[in-house]
N, C-alpha and C positions, 0 to 999 in steps of 0.2 A: 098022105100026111100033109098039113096044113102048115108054112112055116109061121114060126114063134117069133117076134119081132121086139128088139129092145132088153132081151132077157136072155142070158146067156144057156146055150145051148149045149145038148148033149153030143158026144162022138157021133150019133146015128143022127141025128139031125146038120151035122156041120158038114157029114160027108157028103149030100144032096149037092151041095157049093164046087164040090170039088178039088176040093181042097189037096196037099198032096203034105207028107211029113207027120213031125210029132206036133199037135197044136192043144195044149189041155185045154185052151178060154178061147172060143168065138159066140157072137154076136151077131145078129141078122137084123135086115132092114133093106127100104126099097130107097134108089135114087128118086126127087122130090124136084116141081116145076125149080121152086128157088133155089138148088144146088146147079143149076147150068149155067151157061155162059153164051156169050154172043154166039158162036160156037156149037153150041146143042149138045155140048156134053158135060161133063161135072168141074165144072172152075176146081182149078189148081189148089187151092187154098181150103178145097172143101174135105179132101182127102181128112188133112191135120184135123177137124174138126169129127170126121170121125176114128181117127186114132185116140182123139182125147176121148173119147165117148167110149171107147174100151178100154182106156185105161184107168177111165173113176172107175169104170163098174168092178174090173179088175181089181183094185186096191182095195174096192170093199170088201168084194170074195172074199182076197186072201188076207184080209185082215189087218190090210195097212194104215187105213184110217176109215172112220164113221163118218167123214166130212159133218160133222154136227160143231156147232161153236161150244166150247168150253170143254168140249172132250182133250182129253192128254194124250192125244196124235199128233205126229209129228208133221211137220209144215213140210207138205209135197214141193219140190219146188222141180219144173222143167229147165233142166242147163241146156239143153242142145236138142233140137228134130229134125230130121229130117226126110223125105220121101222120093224115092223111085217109081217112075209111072213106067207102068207095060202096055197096057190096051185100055182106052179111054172108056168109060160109062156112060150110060147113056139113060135119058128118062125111062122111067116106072123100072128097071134091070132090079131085081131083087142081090142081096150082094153077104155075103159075110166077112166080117173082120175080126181075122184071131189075134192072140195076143200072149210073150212071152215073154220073162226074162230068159235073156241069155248070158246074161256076169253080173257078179255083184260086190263092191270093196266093201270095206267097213262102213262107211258112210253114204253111199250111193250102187243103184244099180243100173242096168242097161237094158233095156227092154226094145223088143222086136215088135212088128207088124205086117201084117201081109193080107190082101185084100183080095178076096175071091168071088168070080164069077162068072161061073163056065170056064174055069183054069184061074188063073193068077192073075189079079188088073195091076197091082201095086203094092209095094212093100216100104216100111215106113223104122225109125229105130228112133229113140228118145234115151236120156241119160235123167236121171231123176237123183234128185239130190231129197237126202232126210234133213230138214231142220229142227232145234226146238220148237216147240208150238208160238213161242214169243220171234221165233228167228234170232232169237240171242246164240249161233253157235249151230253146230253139225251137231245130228243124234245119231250112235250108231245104230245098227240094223243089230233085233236079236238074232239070238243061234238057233231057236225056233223060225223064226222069218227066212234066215237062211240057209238052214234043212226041207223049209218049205219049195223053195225055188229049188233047188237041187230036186228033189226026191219029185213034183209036179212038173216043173218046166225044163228039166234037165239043164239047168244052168250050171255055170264054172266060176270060182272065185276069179275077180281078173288078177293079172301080173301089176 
């Protein structure tokens, strides 16, 4: 089987990675000449870039916005990320990135990350804040949206 790159993947496709846990959204893709570093392995700062790259794709799955201008979605906005490295990457490594919430309050939730190949490289977490689409003000999260996260990613209201 051929990996699928860019386009979110099925269970039987994300296990190839090696993944280990409940993971409903990962993503695949190969490390690239201009993700490395003096170093010869993937600069630090490249991780976050592909945590955001599973997390649009993610918001669109689940429904969270169209990223289209003049659609009545709510303004993503990132409060906080940040990443733990395990075992570094290295050019052409082919690699998957799943993606979860794990808690969500009224107006923001928490979303996980974790990077795999051939076990676990890095794990990554982001707080995401909903605004109006103007940023005039928080919008809450519907009760559909957050039956979604429960019932898909086994998320927890937080405290």
């Amino acid at each position: 089987m051929e990996t699928r790159y860019h386009t979110p993947l099925s269970p039987a496709e994300m296990s190839r990675f090696g993944y280990e846990g409940d993971w409903p959204y990962g993503m695949a893709d190969r490390v690239h000449f201009h993700e490395l570093d003096s170093l010869n392995h993937v600069n630090n700062v490249v991780y976050f870039a592909w945590f955001e790259n599973v997390r649009v794709a993610y918001m669109r799955e689940w429904g969270l916005s169209t990223y289209q201008p003049g659609d009545d979605n709510p303004r993503l906005v990132v409060k906080s990320v940040s990443a733990d490295y395990i075992r570094e990457m290295h050019m052409g490594e082919s690699y998957l990135v799943t993606a979860r919430t794990k808690a969500f309050r009224n107006t923001s939730f928490t979303m996980e990350y974790a990077l795999w190949s051939d076990g676990l490289r890095a794990t990554g977490e982001a707080v995401v804040v909903c605004l109006e689409p103007d940023g005039q003000g928080k919008r809450p999260l519907s009760e559909d949206l957050k039956q979604r996260f429960i019932l898909l990613d086994g998320a927890l209201p937080a405290a």
